[in-house]
PDBQT receptor file of N, H, CA, C and O in Angstrom, charges set to zero:
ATOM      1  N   UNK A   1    -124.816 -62.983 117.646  1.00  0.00    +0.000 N 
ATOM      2  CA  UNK A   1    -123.369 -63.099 117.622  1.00  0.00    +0.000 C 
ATOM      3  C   UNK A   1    -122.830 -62.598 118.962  1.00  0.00    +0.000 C 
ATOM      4  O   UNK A   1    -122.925 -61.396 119.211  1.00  0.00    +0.000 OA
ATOM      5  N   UNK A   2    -122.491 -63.106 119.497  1.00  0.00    +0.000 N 
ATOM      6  H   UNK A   2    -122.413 -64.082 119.295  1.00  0.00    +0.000 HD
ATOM      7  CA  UNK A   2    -121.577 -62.940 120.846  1.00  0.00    +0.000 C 
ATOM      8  C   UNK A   2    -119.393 -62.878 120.912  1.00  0.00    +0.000 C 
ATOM      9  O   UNK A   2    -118.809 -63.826 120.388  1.00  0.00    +0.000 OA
ATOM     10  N   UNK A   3    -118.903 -62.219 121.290  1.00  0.00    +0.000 N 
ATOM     11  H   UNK A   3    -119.377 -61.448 121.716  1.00  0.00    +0.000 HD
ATOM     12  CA  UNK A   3    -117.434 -62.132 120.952  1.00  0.00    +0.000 C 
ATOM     13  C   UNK A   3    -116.335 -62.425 122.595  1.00  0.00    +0.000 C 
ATOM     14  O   UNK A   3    -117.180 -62.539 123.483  1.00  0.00    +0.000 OA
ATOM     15  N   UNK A   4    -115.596 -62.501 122.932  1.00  0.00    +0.000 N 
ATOM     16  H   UNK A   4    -114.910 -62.408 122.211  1.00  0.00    +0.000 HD
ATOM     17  CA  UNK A   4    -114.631 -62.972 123.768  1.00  0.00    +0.000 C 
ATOM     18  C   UNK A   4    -113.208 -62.829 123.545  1.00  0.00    +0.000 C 
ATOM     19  O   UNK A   4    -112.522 -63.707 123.022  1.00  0.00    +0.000 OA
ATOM     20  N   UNK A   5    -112.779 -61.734 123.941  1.00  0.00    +0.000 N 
ATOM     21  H   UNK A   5    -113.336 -61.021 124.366  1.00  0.00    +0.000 HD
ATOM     22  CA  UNK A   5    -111.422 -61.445 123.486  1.00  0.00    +0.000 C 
ATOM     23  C   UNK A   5    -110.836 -62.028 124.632  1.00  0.00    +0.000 C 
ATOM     24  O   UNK A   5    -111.215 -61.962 125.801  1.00  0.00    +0.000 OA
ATOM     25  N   UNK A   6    -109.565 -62.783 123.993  1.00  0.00    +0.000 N 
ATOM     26  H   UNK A   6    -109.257 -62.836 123.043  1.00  0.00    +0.000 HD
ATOM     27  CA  UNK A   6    -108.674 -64.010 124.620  1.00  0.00    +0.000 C 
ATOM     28  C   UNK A   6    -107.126 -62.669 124.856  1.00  0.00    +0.000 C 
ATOM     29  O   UNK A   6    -106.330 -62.152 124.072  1.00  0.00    +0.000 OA
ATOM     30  N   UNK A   7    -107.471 -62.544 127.034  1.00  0.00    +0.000 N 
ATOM     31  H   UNK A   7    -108.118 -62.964 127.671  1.00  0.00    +0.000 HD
ATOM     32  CA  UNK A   7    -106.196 -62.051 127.034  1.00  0.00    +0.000 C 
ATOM     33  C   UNK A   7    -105.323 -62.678 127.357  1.00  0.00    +0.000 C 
ATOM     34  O   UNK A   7    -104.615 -62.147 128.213  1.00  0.00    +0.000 OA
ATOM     35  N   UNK A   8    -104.955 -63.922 126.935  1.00  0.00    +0.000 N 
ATOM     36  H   UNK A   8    -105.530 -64.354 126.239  1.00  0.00    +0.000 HD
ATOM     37  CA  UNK A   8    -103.833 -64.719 127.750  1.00  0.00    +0.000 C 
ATOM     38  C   UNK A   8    -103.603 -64.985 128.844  1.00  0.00    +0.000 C 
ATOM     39  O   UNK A   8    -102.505 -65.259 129.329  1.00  0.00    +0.000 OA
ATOM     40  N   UNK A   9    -104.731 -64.928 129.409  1.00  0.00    +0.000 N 
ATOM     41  H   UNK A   9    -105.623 -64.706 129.015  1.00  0.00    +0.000 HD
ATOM     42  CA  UNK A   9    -104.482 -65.426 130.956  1.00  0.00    +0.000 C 
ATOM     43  C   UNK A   9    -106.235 -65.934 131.468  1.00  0.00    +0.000 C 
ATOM     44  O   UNK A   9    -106.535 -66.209 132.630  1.00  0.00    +0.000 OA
ATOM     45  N   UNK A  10    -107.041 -65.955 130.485  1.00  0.00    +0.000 N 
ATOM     46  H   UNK A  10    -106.798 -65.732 129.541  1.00  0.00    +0.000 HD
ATOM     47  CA  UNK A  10    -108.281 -65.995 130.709  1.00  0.00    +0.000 C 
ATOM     48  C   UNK A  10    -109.147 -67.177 130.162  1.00  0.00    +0.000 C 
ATOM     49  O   UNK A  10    -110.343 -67.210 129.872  1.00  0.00    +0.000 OA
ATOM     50  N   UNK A  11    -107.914 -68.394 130.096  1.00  0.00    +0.000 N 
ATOM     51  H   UNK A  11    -106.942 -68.367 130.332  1.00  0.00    +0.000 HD
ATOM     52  CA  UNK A  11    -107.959 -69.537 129.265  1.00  0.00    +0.000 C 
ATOM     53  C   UNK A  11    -109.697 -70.442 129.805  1.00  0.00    +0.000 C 
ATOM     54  O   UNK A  11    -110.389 -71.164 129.088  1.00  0.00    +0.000 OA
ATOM     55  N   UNK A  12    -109.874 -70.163 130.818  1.00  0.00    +0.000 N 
ATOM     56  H   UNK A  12    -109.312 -69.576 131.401  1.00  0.00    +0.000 HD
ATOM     57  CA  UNK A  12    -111.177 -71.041 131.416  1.00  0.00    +0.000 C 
ATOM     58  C   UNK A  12    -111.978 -69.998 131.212  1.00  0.00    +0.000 C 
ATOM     59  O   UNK A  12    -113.063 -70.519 130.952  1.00  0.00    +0.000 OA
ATOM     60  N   UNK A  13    -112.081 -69.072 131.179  1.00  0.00    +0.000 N 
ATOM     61  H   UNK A  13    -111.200 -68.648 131.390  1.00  0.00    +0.000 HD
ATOM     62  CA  UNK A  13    -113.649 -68.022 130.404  1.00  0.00    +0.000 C 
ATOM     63  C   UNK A  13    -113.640 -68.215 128.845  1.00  0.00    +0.000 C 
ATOM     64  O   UNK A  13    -114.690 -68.113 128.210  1.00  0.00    +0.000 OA
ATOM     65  N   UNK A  14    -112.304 -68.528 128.167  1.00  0.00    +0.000 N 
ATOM     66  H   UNK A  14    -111.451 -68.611 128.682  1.00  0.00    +0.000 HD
ATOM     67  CA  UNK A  14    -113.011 -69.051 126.570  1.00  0.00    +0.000 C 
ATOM     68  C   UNK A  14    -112.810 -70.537 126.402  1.00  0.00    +0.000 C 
ATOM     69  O   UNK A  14    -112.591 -70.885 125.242  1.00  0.00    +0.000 OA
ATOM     70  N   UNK A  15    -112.842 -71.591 127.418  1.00  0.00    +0.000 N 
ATOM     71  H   UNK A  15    -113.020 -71.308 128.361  1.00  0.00    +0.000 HD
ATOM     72  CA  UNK A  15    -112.918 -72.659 127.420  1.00  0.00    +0.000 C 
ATOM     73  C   UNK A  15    -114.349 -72.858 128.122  1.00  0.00    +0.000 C 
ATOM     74  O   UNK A  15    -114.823 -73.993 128.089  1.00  0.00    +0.000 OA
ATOM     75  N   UNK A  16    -114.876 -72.109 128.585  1.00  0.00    +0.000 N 
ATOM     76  H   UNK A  16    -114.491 -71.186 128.612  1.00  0.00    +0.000 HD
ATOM     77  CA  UNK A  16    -116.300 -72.327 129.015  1.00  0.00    +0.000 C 
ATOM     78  C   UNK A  16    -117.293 -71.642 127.117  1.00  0.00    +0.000 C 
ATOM     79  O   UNK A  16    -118.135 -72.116 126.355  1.00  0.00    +0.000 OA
ATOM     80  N   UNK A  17    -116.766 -70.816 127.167  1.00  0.00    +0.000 N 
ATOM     81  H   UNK A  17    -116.081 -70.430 127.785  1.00  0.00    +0.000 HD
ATOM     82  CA  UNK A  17    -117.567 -69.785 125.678  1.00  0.00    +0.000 C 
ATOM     83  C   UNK A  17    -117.350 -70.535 124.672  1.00  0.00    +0.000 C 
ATOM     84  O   UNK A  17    -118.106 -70.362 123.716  1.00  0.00    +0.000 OA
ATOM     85  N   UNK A  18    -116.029 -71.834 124.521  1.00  0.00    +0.000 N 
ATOM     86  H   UNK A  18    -115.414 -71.974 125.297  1.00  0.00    +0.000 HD
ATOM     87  CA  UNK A  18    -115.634 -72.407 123.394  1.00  0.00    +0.000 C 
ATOM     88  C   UNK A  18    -116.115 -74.221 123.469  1.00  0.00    +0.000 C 
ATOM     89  O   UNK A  18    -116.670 -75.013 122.708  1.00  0.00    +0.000 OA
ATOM     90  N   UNK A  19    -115.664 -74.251 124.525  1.00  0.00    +0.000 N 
ATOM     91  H   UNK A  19    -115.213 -73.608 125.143  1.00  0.00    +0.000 HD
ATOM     92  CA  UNK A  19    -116.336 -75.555 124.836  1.00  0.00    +0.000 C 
ATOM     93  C   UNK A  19    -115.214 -76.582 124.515  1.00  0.00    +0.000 C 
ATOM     94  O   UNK A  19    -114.463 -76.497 125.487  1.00  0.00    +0.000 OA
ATOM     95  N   UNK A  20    -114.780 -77.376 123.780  1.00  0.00    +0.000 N 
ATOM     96  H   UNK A  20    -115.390 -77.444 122.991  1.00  0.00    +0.000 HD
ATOM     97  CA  UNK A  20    -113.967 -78.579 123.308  1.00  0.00    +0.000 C 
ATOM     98  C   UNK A  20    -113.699 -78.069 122.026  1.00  0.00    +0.000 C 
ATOM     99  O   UNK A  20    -113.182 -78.922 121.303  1.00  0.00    +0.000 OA
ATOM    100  N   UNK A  21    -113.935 -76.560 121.287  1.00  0.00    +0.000 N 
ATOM    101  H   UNK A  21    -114.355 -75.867 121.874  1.00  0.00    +0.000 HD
ATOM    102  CA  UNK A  21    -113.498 -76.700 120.369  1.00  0.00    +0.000 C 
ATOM    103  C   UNK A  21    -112.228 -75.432 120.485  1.00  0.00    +0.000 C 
ATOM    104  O   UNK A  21    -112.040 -74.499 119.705  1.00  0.00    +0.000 OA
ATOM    105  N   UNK A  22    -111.589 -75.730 121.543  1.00  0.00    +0.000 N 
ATOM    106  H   UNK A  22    -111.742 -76.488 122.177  1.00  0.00    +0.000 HD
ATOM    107  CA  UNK A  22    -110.292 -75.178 121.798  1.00  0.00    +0.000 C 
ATOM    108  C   UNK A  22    -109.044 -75.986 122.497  1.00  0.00    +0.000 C 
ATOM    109  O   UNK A  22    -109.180 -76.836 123.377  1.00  0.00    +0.000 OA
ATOM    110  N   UNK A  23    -108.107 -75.657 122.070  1.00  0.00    +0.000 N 
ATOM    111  H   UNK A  23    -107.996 -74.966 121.355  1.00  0.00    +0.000 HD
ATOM    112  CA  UNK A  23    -107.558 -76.332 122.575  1.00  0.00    +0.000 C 
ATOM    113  C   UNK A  23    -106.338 -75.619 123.720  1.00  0.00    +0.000 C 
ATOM    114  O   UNK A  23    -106.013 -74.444 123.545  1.00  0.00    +0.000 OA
ATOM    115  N   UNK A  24    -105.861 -76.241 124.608  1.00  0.00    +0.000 N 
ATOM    116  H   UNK A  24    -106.124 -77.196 124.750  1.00  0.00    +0.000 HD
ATOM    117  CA  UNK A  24    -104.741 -75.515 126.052  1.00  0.00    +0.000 C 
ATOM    118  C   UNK A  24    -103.939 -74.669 125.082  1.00  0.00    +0.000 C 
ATOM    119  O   UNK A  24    -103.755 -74.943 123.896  1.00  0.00    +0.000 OA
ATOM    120  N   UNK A  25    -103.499 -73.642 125.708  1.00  0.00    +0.000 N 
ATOM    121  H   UNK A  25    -103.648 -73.419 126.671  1.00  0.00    +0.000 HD
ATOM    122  CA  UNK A  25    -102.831 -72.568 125.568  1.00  0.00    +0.000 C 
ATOM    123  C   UNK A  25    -101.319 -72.817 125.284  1.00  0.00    +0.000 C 
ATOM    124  O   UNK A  25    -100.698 -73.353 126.202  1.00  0.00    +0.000 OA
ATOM    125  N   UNK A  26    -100.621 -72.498 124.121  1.00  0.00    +0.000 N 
ATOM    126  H   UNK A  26    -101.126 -72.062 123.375  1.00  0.00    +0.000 HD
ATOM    127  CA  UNK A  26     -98.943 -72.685 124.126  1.00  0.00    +0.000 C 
ATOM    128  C   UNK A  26     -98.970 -71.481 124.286  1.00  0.00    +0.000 C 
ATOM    129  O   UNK A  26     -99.892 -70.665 124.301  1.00  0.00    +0.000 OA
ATOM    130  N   UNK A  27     -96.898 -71.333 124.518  1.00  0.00    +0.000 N 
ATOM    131  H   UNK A  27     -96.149 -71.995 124.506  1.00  0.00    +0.000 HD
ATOM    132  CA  UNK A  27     -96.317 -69.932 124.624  1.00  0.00    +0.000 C 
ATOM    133  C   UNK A  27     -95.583 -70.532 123.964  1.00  0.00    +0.000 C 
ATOM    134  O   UNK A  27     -95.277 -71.724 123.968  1.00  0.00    +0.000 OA
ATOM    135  N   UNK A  28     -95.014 -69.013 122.863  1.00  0.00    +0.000 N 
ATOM    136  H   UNK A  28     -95.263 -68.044 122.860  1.00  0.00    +0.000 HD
ATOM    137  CA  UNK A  28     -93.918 -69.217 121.548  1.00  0.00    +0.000 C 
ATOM    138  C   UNK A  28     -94.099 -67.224 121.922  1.00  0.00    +0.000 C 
ATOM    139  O   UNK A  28     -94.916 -66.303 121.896  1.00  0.00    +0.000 OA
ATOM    140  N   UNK A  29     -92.330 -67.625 122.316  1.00  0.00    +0.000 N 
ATOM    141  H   UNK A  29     -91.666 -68.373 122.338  1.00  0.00    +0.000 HD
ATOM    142  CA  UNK A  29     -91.871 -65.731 122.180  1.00  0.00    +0.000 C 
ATOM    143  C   UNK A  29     -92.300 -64.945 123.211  1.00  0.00    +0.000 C 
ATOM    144  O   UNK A  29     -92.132 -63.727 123.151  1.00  0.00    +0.000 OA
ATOM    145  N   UNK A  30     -92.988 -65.617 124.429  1.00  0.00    +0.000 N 
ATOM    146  H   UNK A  30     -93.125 -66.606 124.478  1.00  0.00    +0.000 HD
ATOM    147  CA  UNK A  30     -93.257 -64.731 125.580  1.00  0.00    +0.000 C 
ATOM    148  C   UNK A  30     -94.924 -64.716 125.494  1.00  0.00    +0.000 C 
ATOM    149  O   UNK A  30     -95.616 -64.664 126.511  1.00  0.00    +0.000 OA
ATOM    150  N   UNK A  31     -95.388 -64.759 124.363  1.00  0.00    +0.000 N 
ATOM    151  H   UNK A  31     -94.826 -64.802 123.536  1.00  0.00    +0.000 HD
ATOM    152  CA  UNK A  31     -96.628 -64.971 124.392  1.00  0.00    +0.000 C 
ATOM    153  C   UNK A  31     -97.287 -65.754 124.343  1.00  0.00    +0.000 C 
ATOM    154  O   UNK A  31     -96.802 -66.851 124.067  1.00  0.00    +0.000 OA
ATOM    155  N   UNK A  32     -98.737 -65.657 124.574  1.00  0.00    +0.000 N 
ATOM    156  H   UNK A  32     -99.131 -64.765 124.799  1.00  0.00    +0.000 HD
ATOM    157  CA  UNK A  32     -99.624 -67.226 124.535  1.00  0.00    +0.000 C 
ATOM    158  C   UNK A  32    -101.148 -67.226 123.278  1.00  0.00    +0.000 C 
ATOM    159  O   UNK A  32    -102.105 -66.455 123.211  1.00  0.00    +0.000 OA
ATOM    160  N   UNK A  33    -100.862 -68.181 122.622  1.00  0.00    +0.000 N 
ATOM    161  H   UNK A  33    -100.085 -68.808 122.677  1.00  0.00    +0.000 HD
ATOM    162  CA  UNK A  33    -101.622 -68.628 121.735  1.00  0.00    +0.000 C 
ATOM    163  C   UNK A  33    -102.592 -69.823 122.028  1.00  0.00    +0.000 C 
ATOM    164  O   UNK A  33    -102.061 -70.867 122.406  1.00  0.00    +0.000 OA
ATOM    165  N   UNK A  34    -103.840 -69.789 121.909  1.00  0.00    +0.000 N 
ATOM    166  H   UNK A  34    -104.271 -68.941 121.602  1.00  0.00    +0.000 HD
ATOM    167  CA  UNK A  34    -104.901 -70.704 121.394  1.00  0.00    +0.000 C 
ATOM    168  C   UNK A  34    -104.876 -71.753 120.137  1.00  0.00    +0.000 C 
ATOM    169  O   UNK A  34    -104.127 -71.412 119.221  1.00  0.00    +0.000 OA
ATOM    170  N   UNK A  35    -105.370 -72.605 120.017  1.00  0.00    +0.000 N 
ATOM    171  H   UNK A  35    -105.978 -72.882 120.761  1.00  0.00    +0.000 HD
ATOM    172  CA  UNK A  35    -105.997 -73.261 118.694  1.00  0.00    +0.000 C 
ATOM    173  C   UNK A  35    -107.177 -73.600 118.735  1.00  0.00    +0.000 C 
ATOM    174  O   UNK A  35    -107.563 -74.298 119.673  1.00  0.00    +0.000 OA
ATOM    175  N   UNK A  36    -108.015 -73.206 117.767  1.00  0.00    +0.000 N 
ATOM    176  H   UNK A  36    -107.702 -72.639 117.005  1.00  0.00    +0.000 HD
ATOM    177  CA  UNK A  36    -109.296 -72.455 117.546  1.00  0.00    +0.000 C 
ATOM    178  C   UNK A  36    -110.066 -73.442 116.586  1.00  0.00    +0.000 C 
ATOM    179  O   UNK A  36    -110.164 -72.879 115.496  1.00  0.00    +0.000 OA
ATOM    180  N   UNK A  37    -110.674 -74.736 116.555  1.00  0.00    +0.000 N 
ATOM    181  H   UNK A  37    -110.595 -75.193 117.440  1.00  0.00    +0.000 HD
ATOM    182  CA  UNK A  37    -111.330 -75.456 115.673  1.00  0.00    +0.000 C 
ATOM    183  C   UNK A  37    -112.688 -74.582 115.053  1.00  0.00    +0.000 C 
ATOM    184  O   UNK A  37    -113.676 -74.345 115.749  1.00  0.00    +0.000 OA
ATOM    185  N   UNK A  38    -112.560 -74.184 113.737  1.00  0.00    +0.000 N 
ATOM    186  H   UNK A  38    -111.758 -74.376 113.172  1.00  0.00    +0.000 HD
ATOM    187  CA  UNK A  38    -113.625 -73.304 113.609  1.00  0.00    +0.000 C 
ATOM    188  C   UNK A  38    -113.956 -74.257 112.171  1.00  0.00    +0.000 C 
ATOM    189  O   UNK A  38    -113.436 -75.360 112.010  1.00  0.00    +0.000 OA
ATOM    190  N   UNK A  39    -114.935 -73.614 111.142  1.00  0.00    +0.000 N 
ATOM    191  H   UNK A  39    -115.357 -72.717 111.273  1.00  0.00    +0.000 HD
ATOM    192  CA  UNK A  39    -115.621 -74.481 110.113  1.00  0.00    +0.000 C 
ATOM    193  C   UNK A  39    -114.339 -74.511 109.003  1.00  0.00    +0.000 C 
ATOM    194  O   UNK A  39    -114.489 -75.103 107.934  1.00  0.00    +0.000 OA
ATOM    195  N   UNK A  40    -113.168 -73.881 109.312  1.00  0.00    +0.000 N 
ATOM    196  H   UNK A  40    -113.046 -73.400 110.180  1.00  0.00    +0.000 HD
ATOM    197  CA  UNK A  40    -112.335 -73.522 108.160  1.00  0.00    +0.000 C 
ATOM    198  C   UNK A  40    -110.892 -74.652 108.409  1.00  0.00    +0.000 C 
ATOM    199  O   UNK A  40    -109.879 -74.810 107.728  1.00  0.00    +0.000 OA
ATOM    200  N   UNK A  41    -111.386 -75.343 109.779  1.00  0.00    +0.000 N 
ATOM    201  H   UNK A  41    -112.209 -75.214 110.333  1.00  0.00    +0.000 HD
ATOM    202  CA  UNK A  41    -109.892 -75.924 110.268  1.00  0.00    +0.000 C 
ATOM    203  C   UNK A  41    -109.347 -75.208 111.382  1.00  0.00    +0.000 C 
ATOM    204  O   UNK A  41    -109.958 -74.233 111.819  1.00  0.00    +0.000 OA
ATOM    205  N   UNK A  42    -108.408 -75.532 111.823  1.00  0.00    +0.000 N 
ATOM    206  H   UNK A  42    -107.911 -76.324 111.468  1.00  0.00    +0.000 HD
ATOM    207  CA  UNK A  42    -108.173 -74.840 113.402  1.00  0.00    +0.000 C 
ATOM    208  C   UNK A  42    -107.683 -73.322 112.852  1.00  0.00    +0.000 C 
ATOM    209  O   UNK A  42    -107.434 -72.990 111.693  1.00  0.00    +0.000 OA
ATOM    210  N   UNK A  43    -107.635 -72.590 113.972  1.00  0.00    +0.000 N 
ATOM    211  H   UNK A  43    -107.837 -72.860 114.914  1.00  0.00    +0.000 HD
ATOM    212  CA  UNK A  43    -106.857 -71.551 113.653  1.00  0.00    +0.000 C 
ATOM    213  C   UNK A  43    -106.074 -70.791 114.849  1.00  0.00    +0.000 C 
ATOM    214  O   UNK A  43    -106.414 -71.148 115.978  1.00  0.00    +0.000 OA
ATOM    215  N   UNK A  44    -104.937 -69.657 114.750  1.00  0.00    +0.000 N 
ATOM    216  H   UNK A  44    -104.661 -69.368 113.833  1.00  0.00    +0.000 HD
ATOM    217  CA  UNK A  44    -104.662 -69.184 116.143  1.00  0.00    +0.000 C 
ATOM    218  C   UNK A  44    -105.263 -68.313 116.248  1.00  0.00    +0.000 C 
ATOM    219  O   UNK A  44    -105.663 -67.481 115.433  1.00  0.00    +0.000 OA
ATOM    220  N   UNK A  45    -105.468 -68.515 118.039  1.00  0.00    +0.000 N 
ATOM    221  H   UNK A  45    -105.143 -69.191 118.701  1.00  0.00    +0.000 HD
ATOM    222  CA  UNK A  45    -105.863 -67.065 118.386  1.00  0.00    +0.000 C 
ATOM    223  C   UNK A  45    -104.969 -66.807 119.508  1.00  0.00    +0.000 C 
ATOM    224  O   UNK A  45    -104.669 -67.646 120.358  1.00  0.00    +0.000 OA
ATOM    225  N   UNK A  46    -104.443 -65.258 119.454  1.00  0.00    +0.000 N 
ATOM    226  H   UNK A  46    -104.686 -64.577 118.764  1.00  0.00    +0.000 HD
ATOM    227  CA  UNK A  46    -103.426 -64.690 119.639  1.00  0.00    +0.000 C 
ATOM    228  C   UNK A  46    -103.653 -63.665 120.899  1.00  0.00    +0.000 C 
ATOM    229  O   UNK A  46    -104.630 -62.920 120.832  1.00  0.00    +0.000 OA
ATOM    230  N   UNK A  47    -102.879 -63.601 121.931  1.00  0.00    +0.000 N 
ATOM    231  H   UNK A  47    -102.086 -64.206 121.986  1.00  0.00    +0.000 HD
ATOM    232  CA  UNK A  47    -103.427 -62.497 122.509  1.00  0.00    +0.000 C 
ATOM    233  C   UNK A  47    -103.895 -61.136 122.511  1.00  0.00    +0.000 C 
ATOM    234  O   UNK A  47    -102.975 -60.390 122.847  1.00  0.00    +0.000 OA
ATOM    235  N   UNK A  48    -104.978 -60.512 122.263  1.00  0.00    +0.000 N 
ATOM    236  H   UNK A  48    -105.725 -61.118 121.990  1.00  0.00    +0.000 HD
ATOM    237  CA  UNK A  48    -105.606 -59.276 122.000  1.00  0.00    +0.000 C 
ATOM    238  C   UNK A  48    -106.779 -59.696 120.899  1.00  0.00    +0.000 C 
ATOM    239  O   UNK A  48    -107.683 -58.948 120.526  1.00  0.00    +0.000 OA
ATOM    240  N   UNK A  49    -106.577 -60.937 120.503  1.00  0.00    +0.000 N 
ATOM    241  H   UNK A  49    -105.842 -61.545 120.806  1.00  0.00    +0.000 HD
ATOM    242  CA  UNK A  49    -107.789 -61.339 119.376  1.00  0.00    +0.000 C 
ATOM    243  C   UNK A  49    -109.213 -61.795 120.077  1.00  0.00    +0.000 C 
ATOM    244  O   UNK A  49    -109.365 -62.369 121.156  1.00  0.00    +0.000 OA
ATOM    245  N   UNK A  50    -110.380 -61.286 118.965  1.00  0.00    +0.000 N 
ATOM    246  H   UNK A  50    -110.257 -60.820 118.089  1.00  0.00    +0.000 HD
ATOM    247  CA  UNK A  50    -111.660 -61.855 119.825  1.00  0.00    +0.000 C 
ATOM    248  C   UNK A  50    -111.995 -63.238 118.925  1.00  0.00    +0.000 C 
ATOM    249  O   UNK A  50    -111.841 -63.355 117.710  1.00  0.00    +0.000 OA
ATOM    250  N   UNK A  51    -112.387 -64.029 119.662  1.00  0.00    +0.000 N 
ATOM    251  H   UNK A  51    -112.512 -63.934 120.649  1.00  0.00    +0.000 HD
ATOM    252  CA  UNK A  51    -113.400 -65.222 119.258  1.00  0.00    +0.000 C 
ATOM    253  C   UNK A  51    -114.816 -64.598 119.067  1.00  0.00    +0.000 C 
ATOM    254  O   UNK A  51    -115.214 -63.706 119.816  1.00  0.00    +0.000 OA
ATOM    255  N   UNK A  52    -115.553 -65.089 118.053  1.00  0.00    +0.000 N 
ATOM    256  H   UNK A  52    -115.229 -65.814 117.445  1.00  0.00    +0.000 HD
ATOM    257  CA  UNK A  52    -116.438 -64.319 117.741  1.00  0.00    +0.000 C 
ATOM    258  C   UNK A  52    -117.717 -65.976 117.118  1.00  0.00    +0.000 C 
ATOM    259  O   UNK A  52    -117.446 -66.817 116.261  1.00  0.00    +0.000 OA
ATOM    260  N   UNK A  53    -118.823 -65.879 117.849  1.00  0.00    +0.000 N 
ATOM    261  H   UNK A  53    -119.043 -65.195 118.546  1.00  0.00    +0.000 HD
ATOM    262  CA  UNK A  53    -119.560 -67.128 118.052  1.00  0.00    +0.000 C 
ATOM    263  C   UNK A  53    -120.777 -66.604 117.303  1.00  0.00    +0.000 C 
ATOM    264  O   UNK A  53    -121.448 -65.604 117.559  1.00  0.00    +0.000 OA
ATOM    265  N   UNK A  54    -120.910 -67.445 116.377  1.00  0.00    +0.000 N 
ATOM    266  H   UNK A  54    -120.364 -68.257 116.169  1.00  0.00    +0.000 HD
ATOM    267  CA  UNK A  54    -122.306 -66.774 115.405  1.00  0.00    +0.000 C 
ATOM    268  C   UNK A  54    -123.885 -67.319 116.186  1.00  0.00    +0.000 C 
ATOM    269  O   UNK A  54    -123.964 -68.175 117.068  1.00  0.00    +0.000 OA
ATOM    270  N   UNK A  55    -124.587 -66.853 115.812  1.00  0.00    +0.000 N 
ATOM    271  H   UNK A  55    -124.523 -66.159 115.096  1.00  0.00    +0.000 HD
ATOM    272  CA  UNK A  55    -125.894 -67.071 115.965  1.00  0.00    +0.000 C 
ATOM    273  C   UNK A  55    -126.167 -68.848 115.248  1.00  0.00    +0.000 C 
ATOM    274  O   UNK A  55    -127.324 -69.270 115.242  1.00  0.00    +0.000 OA
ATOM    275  N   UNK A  56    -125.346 -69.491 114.850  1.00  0.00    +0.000 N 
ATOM    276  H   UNK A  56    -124.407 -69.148 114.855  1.00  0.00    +0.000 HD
ATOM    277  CA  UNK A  56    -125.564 -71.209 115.005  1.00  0.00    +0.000 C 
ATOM    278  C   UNK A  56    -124.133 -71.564 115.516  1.00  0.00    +0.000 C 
ATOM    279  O   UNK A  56    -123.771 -72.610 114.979  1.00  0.00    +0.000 OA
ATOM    280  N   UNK A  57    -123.484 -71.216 116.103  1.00  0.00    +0.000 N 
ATOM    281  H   UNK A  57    -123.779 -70.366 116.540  1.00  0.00    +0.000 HD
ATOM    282  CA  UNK A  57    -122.532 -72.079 116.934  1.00  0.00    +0.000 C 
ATOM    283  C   UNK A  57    -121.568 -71.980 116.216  1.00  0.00    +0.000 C 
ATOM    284  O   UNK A  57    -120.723 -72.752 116.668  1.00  0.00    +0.000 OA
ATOM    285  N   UNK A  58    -121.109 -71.364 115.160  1.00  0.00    +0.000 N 
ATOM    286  H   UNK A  58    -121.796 -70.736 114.793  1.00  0.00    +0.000 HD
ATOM    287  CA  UNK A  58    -119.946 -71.272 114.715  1.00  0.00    +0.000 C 
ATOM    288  C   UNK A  58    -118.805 -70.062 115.104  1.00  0.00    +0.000 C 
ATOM    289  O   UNK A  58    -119.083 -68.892 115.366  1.00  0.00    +0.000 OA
ATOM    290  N   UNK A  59    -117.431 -70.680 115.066  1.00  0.00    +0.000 N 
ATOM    291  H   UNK A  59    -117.206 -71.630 114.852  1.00  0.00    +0.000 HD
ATOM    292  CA  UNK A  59    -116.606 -69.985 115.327  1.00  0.00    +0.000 C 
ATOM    293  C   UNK A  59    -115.663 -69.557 114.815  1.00  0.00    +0.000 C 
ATOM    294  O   UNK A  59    -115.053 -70.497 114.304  1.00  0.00    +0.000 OA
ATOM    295  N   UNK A  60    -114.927 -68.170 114.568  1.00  0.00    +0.000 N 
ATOM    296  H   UNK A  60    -115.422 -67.407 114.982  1.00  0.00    +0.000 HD
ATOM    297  CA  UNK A  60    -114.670 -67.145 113.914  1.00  0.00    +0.000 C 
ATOM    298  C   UNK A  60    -113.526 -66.644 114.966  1.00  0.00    +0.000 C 
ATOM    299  O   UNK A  60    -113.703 -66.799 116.174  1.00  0.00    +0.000 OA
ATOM    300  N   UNK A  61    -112.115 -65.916 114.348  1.00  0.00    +0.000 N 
ATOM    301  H   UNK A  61    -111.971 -65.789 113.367  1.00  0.00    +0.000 HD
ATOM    302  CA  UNK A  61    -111.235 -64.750 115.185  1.00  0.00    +0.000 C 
ATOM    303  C   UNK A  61    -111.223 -63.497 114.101  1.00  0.00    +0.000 C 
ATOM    304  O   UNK A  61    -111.159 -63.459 112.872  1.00  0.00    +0.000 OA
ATOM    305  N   UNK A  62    -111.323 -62.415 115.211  1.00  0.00    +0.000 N 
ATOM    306  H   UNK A  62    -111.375 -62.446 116.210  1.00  0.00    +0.000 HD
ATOM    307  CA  UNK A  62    -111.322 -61.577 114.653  1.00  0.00    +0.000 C 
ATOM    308  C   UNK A  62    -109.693 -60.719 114.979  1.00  0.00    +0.000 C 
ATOM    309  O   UNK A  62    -109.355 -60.735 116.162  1.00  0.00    +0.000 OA
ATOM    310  N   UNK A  63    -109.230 -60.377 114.501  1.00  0.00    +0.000 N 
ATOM    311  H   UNK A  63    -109.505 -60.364 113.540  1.00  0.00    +0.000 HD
ATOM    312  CA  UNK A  63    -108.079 -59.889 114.770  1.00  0.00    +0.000 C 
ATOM    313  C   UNK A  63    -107.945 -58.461 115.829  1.00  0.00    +0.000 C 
ATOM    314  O   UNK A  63    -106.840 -57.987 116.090  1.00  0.00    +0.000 OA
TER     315      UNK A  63
């Protein structure tokens, strides 16, 4: 398991760790959010949250 906490400004180090299953960065409220294709359906990831990559390629946020 390997993890990558997304600080909002570090969009091409979890687009290299995530690959195509992320998508460009919005801002809503000053901050910037991810969308996160994981086995559950997309999800956000928020600034200060880690992406968290299992031992078969799946992907997970951890708050």
């Amino acid at each position: 398991m390997t993890k990558l906490r997304y600080t909002g400004t570090n969009f091409d180090e979890v687009k290299a760790f995530c690959g195509d299953k992320v998508l460009a960065p919005y801002f809503c409220m000053g901050f910037s959010m991810l969308s996160l294709l994981t086995d559950e359906g997309f999800v956000t990831v928020n600034e200060g949250d880690c992406i968290v990559k299992d031992d078969e390629g799946n992907f997970s946020v951890e708050a």
